[in-house]
N, C-alpha and C positions, 0 to 999 in steps of 0.2 A: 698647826696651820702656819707658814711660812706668810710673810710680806709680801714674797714673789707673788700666791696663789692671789690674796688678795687685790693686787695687783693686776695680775692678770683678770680676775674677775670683775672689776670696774673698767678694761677692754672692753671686753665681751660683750657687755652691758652699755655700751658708748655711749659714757658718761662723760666723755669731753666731748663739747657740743650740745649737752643736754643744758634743759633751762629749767627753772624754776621762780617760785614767786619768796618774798620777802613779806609778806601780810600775817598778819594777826589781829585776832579776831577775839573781845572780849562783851559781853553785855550786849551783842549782837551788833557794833558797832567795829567794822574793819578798817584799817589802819596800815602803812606797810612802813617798812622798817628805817627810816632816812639816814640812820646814824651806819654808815658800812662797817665799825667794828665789832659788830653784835655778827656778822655775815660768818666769820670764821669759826665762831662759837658752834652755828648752825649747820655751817656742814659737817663739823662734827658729830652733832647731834644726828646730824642724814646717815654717817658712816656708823655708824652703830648700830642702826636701823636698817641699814643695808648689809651689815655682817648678820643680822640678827636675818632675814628676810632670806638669806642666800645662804643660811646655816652654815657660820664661819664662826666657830666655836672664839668668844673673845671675853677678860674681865676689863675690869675698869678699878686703878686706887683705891682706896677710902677716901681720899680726900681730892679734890678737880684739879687743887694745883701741884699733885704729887706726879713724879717722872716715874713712870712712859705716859702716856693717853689712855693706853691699849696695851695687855697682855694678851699674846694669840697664842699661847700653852699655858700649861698650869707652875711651869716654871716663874721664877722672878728674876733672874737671869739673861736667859735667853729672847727671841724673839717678842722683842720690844720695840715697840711702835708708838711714834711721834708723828703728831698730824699739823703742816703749818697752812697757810692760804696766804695769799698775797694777792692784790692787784697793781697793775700797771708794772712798780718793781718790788723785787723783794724787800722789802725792811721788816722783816720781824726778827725778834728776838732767837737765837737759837738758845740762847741759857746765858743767866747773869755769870760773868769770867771769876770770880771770886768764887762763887758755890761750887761752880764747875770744875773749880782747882781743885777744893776740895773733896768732894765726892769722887775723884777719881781716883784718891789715894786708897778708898775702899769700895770702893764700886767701879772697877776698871771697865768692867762687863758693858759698863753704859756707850763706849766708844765703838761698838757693835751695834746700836739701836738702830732701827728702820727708819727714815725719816720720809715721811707721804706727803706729798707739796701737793696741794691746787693752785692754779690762778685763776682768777675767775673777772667777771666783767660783770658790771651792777651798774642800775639806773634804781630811782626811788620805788620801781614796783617787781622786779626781778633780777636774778641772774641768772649768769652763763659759763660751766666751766669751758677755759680755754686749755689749760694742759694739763696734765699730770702727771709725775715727775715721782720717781720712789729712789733713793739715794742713802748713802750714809752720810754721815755727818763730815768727812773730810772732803766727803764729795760736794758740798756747798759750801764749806768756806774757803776762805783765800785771805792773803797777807794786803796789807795795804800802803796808801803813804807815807801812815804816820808809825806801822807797827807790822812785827812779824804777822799778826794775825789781823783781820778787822775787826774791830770794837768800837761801842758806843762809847762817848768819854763823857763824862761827866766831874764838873769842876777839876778837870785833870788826874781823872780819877776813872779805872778800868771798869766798865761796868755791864755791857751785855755786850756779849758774839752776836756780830752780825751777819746773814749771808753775803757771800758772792754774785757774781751774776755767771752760774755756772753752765746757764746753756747758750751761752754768746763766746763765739772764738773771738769780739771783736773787742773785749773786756783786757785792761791793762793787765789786772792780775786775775791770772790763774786758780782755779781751787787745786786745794793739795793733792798729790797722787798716791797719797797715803794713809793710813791709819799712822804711823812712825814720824812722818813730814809735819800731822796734823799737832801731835802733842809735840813736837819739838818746837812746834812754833810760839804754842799757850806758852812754852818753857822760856823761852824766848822773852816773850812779853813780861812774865812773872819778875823774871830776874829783875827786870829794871823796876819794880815797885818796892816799897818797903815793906817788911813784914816776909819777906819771900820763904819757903819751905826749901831746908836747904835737903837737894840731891831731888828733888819733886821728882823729874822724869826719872830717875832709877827705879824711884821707890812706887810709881805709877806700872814700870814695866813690870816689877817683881809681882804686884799685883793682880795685875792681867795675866801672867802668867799662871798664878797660883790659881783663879779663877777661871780661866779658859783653856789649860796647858798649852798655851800659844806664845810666841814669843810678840810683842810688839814688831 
């Protein structure tokens, strides 16, 4: 099962525009959800339930905060699926810049994963998706003020990829037009840190190579 089909099957199913409620219900005592960072957890939770419902063969980790979300084949390679949600703009994390460095020198495969955005609209008793958006990863980031790539910085220090605003032509910077553009940019950023991996993007290409006989 491809990204695309699922994809297209939350079309079909016109799921943007659809609403739902935020309530839970415990000891017969109903409550709805006020805190919105629990919201993203739960469409997750919907989208699993909706692959499972519309028999879209999918596993899941062992563990919740293991990368992808979603495996949609029995491969651990291939179509690999990441789910983010956002309201108003994007700020979520696409992956802390350090792990990401690293995993890519043996897990190139990763720069191929699906990435399935919601945005959605919440008041204290419901929401509402407004878009949805399936992308690869170079397809939502972009470079910024302070760096080839955007990143959260913490004490002057690289710490999470952050998206772009990559369905606005009216956005200063651009997302990358590449898979090639996206890692020269992480490359970019690395050098000027200390501790850097010398030759990273070679030894990244050689990688993805060896794993997907594709050249960068």
């Amino acid at each position: 099962m491809s990204a695309h089909k699922l994809f297209k099957a939350l079309q079909d199913k016109d799921i943007v525009g659809a609403q739902g409620t935020t309530a839970f219900t415990l000891g017969g005592i109903t409550t709805a959800a006020k805190d919105i960072s629990v919201i993203g957890n739960l469409i997750q939770d919907w989208l699993s339930e909706f692959m499972r419902q519309n028999s879209i063969d999918y596993r899941q980790p062992d563990h919740s905060q293991e990368f992808p979300d979603f495996y949609l084949s029995e491969s651990k390679t291939t179509h690999l699926l990441e789910v983010k949600c956002f309201t108003r703009s994007p700020n979520f994390d696409i992956a802390n810049f350090n792990a990401y460095c690293r995993s890519l020198l043996t897990n190139a495969h990763r720069l191929d994963a699906d990435y399935l955005i919601f945005k959605y609209k919440a008041n204290s008793e419901s929401i509402e998706i407004q878009e949805i958006w399936l992308k690869k990863v170079w397809e939502i980031a972009s470079s910024s003020d302070r760096a080839a790539l955007k990143i959260q910085w913490k004490q002057n220090q690289a710490f999470n990829i952050r998206p772009g605003t990559w369905y606005s032509s009216k956005t200063k910077y651009h997302v990358f037009k590449s898979r090639l553009a996206f890692v020269e940019a992480i490359d970019a950023v690395q050098k000027t840190l200390p501790n850097q991996v010398a030759k990273w993007q070679a030894k990244v290409a050689k990688n993805y190579l060896e794993q997907t006989g594709r050249k960068l």
